[in-house]
C-alpha positions as CSV (number, residue, x, y, z in Angstrom):
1,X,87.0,137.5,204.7
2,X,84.7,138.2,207.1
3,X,84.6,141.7,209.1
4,X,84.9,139.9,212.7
5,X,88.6,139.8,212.2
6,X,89.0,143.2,212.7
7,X,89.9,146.6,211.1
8,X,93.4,145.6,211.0
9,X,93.3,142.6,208.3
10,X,91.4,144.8,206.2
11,X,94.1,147.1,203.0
12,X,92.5,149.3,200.8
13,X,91.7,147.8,197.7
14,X,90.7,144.4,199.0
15,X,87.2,142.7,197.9
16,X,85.1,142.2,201.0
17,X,81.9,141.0,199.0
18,X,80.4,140.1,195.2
19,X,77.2,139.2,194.9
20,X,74.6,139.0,192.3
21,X,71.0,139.7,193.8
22,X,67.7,139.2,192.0
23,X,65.2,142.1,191.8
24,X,61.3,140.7,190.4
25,X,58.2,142.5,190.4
26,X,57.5,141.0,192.8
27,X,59.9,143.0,195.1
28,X,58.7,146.3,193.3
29,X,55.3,145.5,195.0
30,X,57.6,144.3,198.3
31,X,58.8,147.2,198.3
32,X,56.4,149.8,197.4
33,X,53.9,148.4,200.4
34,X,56.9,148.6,202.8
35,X,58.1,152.4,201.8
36,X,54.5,153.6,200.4
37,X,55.9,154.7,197.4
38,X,52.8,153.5,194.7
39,X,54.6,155.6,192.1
40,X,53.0,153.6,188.7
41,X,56.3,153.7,187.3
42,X,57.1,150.6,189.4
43,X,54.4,148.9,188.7
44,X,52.9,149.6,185.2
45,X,54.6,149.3,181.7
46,X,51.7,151.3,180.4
47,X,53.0,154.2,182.1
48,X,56.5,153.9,182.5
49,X,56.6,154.0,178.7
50,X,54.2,157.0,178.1
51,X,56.7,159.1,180.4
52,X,59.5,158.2,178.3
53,X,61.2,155.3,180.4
54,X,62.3,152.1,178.9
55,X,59.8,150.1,181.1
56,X,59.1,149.2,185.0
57,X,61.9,150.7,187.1
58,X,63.1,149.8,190.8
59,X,62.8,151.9,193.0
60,X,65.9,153.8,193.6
61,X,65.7,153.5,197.7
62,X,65.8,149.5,197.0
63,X,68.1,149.6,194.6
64,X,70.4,151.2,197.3
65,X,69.3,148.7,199.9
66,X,69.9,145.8,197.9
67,X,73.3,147.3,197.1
68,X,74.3,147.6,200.9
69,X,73.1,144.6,201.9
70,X,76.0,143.4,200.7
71,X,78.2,145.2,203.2
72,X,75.6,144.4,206.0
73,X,76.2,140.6,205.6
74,X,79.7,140.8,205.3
75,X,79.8,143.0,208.5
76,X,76.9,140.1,210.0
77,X,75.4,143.5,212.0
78,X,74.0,146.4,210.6
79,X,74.8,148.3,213.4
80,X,78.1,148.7,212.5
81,X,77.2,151.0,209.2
82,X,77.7,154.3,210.2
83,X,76.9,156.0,207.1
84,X,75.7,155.3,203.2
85,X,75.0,157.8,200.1
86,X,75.4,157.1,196.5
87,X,74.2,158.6,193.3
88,X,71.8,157.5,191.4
89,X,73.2,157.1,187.4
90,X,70.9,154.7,185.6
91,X,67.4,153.3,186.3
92,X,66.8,149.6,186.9
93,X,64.5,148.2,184.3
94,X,62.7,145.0,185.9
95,X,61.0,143.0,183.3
96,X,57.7,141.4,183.8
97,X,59.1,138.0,183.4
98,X,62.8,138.1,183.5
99,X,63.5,140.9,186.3
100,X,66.4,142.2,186.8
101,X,70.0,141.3,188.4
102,X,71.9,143.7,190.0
103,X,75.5,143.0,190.6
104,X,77.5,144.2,193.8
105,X,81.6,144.4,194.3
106,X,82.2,145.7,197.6
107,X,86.0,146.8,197.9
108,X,88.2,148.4,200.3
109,X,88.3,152.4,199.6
110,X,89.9,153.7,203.0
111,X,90.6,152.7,206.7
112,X,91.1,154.9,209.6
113,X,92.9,151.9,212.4
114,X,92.4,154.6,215.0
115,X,88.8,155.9,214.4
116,X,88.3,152.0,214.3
117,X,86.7,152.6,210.3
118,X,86.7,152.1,207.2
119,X,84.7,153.0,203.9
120,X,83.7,150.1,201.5
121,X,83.5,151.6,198.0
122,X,80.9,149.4,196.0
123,X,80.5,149.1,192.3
124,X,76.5,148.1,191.3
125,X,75.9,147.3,187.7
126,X,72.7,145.9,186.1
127,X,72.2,145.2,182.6
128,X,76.1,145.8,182.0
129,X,75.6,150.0,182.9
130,X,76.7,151.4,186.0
131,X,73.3,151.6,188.3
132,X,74.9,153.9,191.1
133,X,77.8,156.0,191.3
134,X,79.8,156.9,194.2
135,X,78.2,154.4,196.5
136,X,80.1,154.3,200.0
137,X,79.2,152.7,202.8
138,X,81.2,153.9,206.1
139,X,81.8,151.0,208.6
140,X,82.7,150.9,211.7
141,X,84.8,147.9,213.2
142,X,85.8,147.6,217.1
């Protein structure tokens, strides 16, 4: 389904997007040069486990990202996102080796026909927990 057909062939509940996206260190480091956040938490076992974390985490602001992206190539132009906000629930542990996958459902939650909008409710897991809770992305579609 792809978002150029309109506002009108979209009903609640329908999946607009699943996708299964790869997150390495090598994105932590990506990431952290692109947003400045050098937080060693991101970067350094060492440390993540000496403050009581399970290992390396992602950096919550990507793992959003990642997670709309999803919506974003559905829509095929990011100007159409009107608005975003989630809550952060559970950290994303990337291993050194094996990194981590984070998996996207993007579904249907509302549409507005005559504001031309609708909100795409998205379920993001990573190792089997819930990564983000109510994560919305609002859409606009002409």
């Amino acid at each position: 389904m792809s978002a150029l057909r309109g506002i009108e062939a979209l009903e609640v509940g329908q999946v607009v997007a699943e996708v299964e996206y790869s997150i390495s260190r090598d994105s932590l480091v990506r990431y952290a040069g692109a947003s400045g956040d050098f937080n060693p938490i991101h970067y350094r076992d060492d440390i993540a486990l000496s403050v009581g974390l399970p290992g390396v985490l992602a950096h919550g602001m990507l793992t959003m990202g990642v997670a709309v992206q999803s919506v974003v190539d559905w829509l095929g132009d990011r100007g159409q996102v009107v608005d975003c906000g989630v809550r952060f629930t559970r950290p994303v542990v990337v291993d050194a080796a094996d990194g981590a996958s984070l998996n996207v459902a993007a579904k249907v939650g509302q549409v507005d026909a005559a504001a031309g909008e609708a909100r795409i409710d998205l379920t993001v897991t990573a190792h089997g927990s819930t990564v983000l809770g109510k994560a919305q992305v609002r859409v606009r579609l002409a």
